[in-house]
Every structure is written in structure tokens, then in C-alpha cells.
C-alpha positions as CSV (number, residue, x, y, z in Angstrom):
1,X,0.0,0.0,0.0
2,X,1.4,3.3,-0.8
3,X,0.9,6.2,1.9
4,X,0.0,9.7,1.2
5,X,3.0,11.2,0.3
6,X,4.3,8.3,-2.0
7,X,1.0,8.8,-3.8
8,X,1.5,12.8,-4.1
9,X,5.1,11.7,-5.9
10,X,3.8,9.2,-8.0
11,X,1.0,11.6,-9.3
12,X,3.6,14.3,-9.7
13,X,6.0,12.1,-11.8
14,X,3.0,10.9,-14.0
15,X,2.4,14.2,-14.6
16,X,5.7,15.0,-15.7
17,X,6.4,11.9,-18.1
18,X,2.8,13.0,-19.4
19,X,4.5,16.5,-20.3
20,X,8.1,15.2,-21.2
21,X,5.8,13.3,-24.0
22,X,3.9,16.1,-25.1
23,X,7.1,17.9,-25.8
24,X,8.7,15.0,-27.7
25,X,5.5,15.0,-30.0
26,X,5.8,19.1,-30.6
27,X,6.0,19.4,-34.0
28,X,9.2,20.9,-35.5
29,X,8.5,25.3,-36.3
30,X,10.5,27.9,-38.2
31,X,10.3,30.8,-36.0
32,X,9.7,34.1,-37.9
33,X,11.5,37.5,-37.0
34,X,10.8,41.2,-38.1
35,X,8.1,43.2,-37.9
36,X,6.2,45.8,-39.9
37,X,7.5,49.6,-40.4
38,X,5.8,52.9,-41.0
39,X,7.4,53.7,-38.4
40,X,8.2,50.4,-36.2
41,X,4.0,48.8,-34.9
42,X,3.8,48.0,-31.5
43,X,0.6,45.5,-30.5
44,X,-0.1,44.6,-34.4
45,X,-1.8,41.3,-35.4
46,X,0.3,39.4,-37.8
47,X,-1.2,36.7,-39.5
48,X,0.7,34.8,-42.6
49,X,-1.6,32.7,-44.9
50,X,0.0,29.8,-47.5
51,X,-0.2,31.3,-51.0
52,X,-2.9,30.5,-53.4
53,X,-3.8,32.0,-56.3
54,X,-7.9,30.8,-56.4
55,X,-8.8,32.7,-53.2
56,X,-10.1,36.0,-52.5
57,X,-6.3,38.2,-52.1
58,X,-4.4,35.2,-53.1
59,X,-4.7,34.2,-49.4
60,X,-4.7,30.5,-48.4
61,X,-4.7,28.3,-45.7
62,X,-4.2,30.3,-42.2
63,X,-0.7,29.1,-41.2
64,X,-0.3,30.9,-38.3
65,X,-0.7,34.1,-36.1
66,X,1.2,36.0,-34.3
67,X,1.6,39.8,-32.2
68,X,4.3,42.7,-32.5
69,X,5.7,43.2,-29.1
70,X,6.7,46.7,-27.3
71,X,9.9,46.8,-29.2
72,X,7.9,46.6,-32.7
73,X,9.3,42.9,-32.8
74,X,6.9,39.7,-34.3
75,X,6.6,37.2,-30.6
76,X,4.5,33.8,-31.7
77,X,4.7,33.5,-34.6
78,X,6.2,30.3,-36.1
79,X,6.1,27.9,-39.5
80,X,5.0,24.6,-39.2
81,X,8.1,22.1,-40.9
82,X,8.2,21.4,-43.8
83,X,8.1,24.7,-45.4
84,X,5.8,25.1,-48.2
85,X,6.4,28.8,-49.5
86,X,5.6,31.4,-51.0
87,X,3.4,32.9,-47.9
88,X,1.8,35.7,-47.4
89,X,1.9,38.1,-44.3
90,X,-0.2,40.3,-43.1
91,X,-0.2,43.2,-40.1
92,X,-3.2,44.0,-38.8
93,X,-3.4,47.1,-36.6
94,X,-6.0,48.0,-33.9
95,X,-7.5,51.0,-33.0
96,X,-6.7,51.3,-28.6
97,X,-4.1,49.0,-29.2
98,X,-1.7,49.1,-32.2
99,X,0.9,52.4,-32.2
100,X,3.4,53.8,-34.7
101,X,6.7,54.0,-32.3
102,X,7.2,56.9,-34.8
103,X,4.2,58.8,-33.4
104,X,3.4,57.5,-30.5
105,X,-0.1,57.1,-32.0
106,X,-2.8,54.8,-34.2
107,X,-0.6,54.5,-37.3
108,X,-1.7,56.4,-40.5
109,X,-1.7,52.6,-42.8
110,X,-3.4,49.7,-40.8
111,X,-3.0,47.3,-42.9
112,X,0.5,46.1,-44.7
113,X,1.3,43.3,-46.1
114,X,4.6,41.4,-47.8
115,X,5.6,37.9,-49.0
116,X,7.7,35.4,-47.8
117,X,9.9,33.0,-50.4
118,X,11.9,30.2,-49.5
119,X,14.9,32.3,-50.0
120,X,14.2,34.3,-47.2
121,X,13.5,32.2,-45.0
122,X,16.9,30.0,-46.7
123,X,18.5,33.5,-45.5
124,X,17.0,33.7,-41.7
125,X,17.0,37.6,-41.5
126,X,14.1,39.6,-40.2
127,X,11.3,39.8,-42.9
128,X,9.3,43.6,-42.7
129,X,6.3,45.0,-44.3
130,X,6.4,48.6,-45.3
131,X,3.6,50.7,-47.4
132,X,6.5,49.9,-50.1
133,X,6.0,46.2,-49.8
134,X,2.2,46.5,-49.8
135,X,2.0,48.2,-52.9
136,X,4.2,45.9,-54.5
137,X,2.4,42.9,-53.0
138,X,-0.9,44.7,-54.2
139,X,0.6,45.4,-58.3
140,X,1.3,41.6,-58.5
141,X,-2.1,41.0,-57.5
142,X,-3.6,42.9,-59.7
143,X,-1.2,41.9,-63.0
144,X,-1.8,38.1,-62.0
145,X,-4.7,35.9,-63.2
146,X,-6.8,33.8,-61.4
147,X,-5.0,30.4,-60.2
148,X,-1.2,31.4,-61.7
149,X,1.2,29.5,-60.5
150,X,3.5,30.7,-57.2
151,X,6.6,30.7,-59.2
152,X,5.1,32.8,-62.0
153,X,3.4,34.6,-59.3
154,X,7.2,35.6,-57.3
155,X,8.1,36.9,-61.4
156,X,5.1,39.7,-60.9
157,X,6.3,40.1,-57.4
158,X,9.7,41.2,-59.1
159,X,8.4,42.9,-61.7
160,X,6.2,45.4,-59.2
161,X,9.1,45.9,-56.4
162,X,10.9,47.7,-59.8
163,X,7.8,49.3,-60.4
164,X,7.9,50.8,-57.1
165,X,11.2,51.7,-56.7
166,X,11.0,53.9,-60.1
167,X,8.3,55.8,-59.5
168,X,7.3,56.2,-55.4
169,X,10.9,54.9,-54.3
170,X,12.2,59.1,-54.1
171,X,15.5,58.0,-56.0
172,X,16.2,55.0,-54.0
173,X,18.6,52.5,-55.4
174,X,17.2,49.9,-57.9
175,X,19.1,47.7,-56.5
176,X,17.7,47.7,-53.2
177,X,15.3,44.6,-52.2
178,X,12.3,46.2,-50.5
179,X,11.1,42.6,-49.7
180,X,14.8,41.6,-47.7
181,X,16.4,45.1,-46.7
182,X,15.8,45.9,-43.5
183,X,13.7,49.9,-43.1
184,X,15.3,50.5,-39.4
185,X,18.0,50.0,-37.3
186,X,18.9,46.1,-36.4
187,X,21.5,43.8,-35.6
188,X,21.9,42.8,-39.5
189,X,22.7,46.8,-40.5
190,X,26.2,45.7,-39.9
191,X,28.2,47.6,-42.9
192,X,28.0,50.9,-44.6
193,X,26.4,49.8,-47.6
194,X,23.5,48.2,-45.3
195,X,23.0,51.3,-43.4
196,X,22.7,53.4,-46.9
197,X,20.2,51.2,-48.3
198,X,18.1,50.9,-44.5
199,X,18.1,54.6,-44.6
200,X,17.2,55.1,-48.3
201,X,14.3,52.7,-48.0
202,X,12.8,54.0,-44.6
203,X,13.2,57.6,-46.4
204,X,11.5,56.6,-49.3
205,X,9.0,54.9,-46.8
206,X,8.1,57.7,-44.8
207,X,8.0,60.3,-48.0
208,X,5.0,57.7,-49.7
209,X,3.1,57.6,-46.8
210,X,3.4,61.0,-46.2
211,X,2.2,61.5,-49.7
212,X,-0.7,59.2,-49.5
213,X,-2.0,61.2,-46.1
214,X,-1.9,64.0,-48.0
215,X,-4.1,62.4,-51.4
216,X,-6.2,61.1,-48.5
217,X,-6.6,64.5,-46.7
218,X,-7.0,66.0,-50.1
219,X,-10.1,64.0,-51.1
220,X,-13.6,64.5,-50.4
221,X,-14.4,60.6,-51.3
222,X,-14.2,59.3,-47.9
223,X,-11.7,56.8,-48.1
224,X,-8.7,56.7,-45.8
225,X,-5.0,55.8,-46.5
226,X,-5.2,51.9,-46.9
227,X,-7.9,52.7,-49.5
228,X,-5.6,55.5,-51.3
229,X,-2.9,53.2,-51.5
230,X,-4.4,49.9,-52.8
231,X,-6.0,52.5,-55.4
232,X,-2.5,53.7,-56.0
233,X,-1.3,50.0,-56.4
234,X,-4.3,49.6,-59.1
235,X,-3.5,52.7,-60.8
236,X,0.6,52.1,-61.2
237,X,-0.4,48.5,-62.9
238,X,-0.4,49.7,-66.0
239,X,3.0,51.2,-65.0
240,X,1.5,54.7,-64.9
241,X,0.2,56.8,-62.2
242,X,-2.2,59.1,-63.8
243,X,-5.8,58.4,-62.0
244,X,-6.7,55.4,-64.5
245,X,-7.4,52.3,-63.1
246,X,-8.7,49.8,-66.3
247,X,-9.3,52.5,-68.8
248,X,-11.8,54.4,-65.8
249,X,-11.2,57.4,-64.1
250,X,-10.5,56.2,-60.5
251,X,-13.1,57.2,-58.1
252,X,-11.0,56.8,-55.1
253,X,-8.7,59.8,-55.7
254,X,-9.1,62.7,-58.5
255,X,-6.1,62.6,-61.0
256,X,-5.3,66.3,-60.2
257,X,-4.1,65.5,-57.1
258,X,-1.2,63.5,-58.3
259,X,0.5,66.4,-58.7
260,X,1.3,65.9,-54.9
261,X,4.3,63.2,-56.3
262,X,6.0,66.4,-57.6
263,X,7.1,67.8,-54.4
264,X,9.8,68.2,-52.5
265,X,9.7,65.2,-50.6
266,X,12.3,66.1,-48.1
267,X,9.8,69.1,-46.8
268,X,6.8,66.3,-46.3
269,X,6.0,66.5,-43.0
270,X,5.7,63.2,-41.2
271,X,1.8,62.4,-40.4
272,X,1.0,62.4,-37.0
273,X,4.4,63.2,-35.8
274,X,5.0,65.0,-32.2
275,X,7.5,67.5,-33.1
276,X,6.2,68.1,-36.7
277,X,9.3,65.9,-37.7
278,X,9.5,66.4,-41.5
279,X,10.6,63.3,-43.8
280,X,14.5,65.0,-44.0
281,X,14.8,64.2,-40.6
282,X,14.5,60.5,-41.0
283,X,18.3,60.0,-39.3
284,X,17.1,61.8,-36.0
285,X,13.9,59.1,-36.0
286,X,15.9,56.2,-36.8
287,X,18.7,56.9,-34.0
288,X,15.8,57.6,-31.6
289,X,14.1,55.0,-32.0
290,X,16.8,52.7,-31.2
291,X,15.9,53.3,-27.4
292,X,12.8,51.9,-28.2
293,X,14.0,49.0,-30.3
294,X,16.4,48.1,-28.3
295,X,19.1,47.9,-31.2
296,X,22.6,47.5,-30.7
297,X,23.8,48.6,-34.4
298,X,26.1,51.7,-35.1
299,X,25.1,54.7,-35.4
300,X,28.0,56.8,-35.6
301,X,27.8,57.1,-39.4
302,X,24.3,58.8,-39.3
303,X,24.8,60.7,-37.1
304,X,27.7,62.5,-38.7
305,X,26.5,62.9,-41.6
306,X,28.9,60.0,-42.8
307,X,25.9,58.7,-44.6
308,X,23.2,60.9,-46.0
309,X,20.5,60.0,-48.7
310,X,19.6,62.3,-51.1
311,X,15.6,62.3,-51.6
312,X,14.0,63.3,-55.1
313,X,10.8,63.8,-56.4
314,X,8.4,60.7,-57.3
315,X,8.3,59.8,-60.6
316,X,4.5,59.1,-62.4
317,X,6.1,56.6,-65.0
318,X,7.7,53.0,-64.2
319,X,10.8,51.8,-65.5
320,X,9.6,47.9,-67.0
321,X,13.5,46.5,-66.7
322,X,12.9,44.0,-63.5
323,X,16.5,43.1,-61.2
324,X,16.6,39.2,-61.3
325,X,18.3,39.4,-57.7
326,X,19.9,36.2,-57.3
327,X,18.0,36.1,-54.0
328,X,15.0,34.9,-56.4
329,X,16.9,31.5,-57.8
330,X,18.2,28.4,-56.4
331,X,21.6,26.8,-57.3
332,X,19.8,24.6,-60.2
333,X,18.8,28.1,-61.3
334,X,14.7,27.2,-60.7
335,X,13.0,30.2,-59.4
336,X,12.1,30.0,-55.7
């Protein structure tokens, strides 16, 4: 006969067998970083769905879900083994909860979106959605038919990032990924190059959205930045951004207002921002939000000047000449 207390340790080490074998039955997950920038989201819902081309926005089976944390970081989130890319990933922000760590307050784009190959996640960096992923993500959506295939999907994918890059990029670099470069300050920004092209893209970042408030602000349609935006993406299909959207006049925004893209972009102010930061003092917000973050990557070259980007005006034609980054094939050369 056992007593009481040989009972109590036999339950207790039933109990922990019983969890030893749940944990030995866990399925193997590949655990995603990054997060989604205009600026940094804190308390977004990230969701990233398998990729298929016969359901309403491409978006498939639910894979999984996850949060950004208060360092604008993805926490639970994780891919069930084996992979089976492309995916597609999705931050969702929430009025009371989600915040720009740019402005302290609801961001200005609650919904962005990017896609994940098997490169990427080959490479093990942070992934990031930006308003310049979203509308890239959007143009390949709208150039693609009904049930294409991933692989010839990932070719429009290509063919809009360059699309974005020569018209609503400022002057960035062509040869900037906006799908793999990094748009703030972390632990990968390890070289000069890296920190040109982080602060290049975030410029060109803030300078779109700040343009896209201002279409939005400027309309008396009733549709707020997401809307302007995926209108945009419509509109720049056709690789022009003149207010046609299939051979119709949009009826989201009023062509006349495109002339916004002709501005000084460095003057833009910054939606929402405190101080009335304007989009040329993207070096003082990237440095500052470091304390947030909690990055450990140098700064001394921003913050002497050592690296500066020079911002110019959008442009209302794309350039159709995509960069086949080698990113995009595996060593059989088979697009991924």
C-alpha cells in the first residue's frame, strides 16, 4: 500500500512523463522575426496565410498568427516544418491598441502586407512590411490571373518591387530589395552599404506615406489611406500613375491631385508626428528609436553625416526592366 506522500510523488511524476511526451510530440516550427515599419508597430496582429492564387487576395490556408511586441518585434509566430512557401503576411493594426513608435499614436496605414519565399527564410533575417511592400504585393495581385502559379506569381512580385522603386521609391537604389532590406536599425545593418540602403528605404517609406496622407486628406471621397494606396497599387499597374485604373477614371482619388508626387519630398512633414518631424529628418527618427527597439547597431555614421540620402521627387512613370536578384533562384537556377 502506498501512503499519502508516495502517492502525491507518484501523481507528480505521471504528470511530468505526461508533459516530457507532449514535448517530444511538438511538431518541428521555423520561427519568424521582423516586424512591420511605418514607423516600427507595436501591438499589431500578424497573420501569414499559405499562398494561393484561387482565393479572394491570393490568401490561403491560415498558417499561423502572431503579435508585434513593445519593441515593434513579431513574438509567436512560427512555421510549421516542412516549409511550403511562397506565404503571405499580413499586419493588422488595432484602434486602442496598435501604435506607430514613430508617433506615439494609431498609425496612419493599418493594414501592410509582404511575401515570404523560401529564399528568405533560406536567408534567416528579419522579414518587414512597409507601405512599399504593400503596394508591391498589391501590383502583383492585380497583374496576376486567377489560379497562376507561385513561381510565376514571385516573377510579378519582381516585376512590381521595380515598379515601385521607379516611381514612389524618391531616388532609391534599384538595386535595393524592399522585400529583404531591413527599413530600421537592427542587428543585420552591420556595414556601410547596409545602413545606406536601410536609410534610403525608410526615407522613401516615410516620404510615400506621407504622400498618401496628403491624397487622402486632399479628397472628399471618404476613403482613408489603406484605400488611397491599394487604389494607387491599381492605378501604377499599368506602370503609370495618372488616376486610370482599367481604362476608368478612379473614383478613389481625383487625378489632379497626383501632382502631390512632384514635391519636394524632403519638406513632407511626417503624419501624426509630435514634433512636426519632416521626412528629412529621417536619421534623428531612426537613431531615436533605437531606445525603443532596443538595437545594438552603429550609429555613428548617421549621425555624422557619414551617410546621407539624397531624396527626389516621385516619378509618375515605371521603369519595366525588373533586377533578377539572385535572391530569387536556387543553385539549379529554378526560381524560388
Amino acid at each position: 500500500m502506498f501512503n499519502r506522500p508516495q502517492l502525491i510523488y507518484v501523481a507528480l511524476l505521471l504528470l511530468l512523463l505526461n508533459a516530457c511526451s507532449r514535448d517530444n510530440n511538438t511538431p518541428p516550427t521555423y520561427t519568424i522575426n521582423g516586424g512591420a515599419t511605418k514607423g516600427p508597430l507595436i501591438n499589431a496582429l500578424v497573420t501569414v496565410y499559405k499562398f494561393d492564387s484561387s482565393q479572394p487576395g491570393f490568401k490561403g490556408e491560415l498558417i499561423d498568427s502572431g503579435t508585434t511586441d513593445s519593441r515593434a518585434v513579431i513574438v509567436d509566430l512560427a512555421l510549421p516544418l516542412p516549409l511550403t512557401p511562397p506565404y503571405i503576411m499580413e499586419f493588422t493594426s488595432t484602434p486602442g491598441t496598435t501604435i506607430d513608435m514613430t508617433t506615439g499614436v494609431f498609425p496612419v496605414m493599418s493594414h501592410l502586407s509582404t511575401v515570404i519565399t523560401q529564399a528568405m527564410l533560406d536567408g534567416g533575417n528579419p522579414l518587414y512590411a512597409t507601405p512599399l511592400t504593400t503596394l508591391a504585393v498589391e501590383i502583383a495581385k492585380n497583374n496576376a490571373s486567377s489560379n497562376i502559379k507561385a513561381a510565376d506569381f514571385l516573377l510579378k512580385i519582381t516585376s512590381a518591387a521595380t515598379q515601385v522603386i521607379t516611381t514612389v521609391g524618391f531616388g532609391m537604389p534599384l538595386n535595393i530589395d524592399i522585400f529583404t532590406t531591413p527599413p530600421l536599425l537592427n542587428d543585420t545593418v552591420n556595414t556601410s552599404s547596409k545602413r545606406y540602403e536601410m536609410l534610403a528605404y525608410r526615407t522613401a517609406i516615410e516620404a510615400l506615406t506621407a504622400v498618401v496622407f496628403q491624397m487622402q486628406q486632399a479628397t472628399n471621397t471618404g476613403f482613408d489611406s489603406d484605400a488611397i494606396l491599394e487604389e494607387l497599387a491599381k492605378d501604377l499597374s499599368d506602370g503609370l500613375v495618372d488616376g486610370n485604373v482599367n481604362d476608368t477614371f478612379s473614383q478613389v482619388y481625383d487625378s489632379t491631385i497626383l501632382n502631390l508626387f512632384t514635391q519636394n519630398p524632403a519638406t513632407l512633414m511626417i503624419p501624426n508626428a509630435a514634433n512636426g518631424e519632416t521626412v528629412a529628418q529621417v536619421i534623428d527618427i531612426l537613431i531615436a528609436e533605437t531606445l525603443t527597439t532596443g538595437s545594438t547597431a552603429s550609429i555613428s555614421e548617421l549621425s555624422s553625416g557619414d551617410i546621407t540620402f539624397v531624396i527626389t521627387p516621385a516619378n509618375t512613370t515605371a521603369v519595366n526592366n525588373a533586377v533578377w536578384d539572385r535572391f530569387n533562384w536556387n543553385e539549379n537556377n529554378v526560381w524560388q
